[in-house]
N, C-alpha and C positions, 0 to 999 in steps of 0.2 A: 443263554444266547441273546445278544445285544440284537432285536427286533422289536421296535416299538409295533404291538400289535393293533392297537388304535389306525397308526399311520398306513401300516400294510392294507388294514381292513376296508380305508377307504379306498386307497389308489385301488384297490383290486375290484371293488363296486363302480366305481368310474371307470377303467381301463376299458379299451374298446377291445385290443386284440385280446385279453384276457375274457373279456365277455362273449368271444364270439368262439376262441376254443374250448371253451367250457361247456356250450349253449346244450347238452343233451344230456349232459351228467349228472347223477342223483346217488346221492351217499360222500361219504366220507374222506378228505385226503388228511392222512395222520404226519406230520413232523416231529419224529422224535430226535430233539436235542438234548445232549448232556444234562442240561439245570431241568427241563422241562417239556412235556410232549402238548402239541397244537394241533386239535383240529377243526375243519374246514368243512363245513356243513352244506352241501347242494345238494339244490331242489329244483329239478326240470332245468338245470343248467345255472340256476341264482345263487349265488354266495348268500347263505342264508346267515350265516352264524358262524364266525370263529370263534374259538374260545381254549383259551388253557385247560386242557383233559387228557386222561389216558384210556384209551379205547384199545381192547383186547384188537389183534391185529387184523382175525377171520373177522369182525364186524364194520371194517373200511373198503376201499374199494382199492385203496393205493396207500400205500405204506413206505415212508423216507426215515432214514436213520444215518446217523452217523454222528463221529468223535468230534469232540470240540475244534480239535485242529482241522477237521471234514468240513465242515459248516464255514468255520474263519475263510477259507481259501475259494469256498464255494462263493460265498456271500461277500465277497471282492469286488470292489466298483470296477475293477480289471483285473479279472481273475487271471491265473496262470493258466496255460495251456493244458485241455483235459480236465479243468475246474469251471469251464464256461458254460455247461451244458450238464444236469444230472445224468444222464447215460452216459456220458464221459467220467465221467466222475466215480459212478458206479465203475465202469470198466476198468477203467486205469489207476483208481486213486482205492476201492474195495466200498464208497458209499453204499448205504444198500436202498434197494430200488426195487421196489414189487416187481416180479416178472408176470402180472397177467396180462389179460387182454385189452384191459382201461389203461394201462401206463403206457401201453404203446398208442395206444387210439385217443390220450392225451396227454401225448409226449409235448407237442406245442406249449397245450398249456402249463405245465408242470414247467418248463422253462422259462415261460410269461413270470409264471410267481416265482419263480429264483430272481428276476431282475427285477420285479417288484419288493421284495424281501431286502435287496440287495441296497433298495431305495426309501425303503424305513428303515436303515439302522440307524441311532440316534448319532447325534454329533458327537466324538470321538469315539467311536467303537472302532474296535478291535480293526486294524487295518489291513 
């Protein structure tokens, strides 16, 4: 998956909206892409560490998956309709999307970092 995670790692340390729907969250959000699964390490709401790993699923707190062509459409500087939001995405398109109680209580942010994600793909990735 064409995401510079250097790039991602800052805008997401800097971002204000992504720092403020984050601010209470502690554990894990896993990215499983086709080539490779990313996770996102917070602490008291801080982006502490992301890093390329595969972490068994019961030890995240929020868990995203999906097909290479899932991800492309998702991660669209103008995505298609029902690809602009991961609960859309999940419903309409089959993405999978943790159903507990942290995916909905940071649903904001989970959409923060799709258009952050969206904003570190490298120069010509996958359109």
């Amino acid at each position: 998956m064409a995401i510079d995670l250097e790039k991602f790692t800052r805008l997401a340390q800097e971002d204000f909206e992504f720092k403020r729907e984050t601010r209470y969250l502690n554990g894990i959000i896993k990215c499983d892409f086709p080539d490779r699964s990313v996770a996102l390490h917070f602490e008291e709401g801080k982006l502490v560490n992301v890093e390329v790993a595969s972490y068994d699923d019961d030890k995240c707190k929020i868990v995203i998956r999906g097909t290479a062509e899932q991800w492309d459409a998702l991660l669209q500087l103008k995505p298609l309709p029902f690809y602009q939001c991961l609960q859309s995405s999940n419903i309409k398109h089959g993405l999978h999307l943790s159903t507990n109680n942290e995916t909905f209580a940071y649903l904001p942010a989970l959409n923060r970092m799709t258009t952050l994600m969206r904003n570190a793909r490298p120069e010509g990735a996958a359109a």
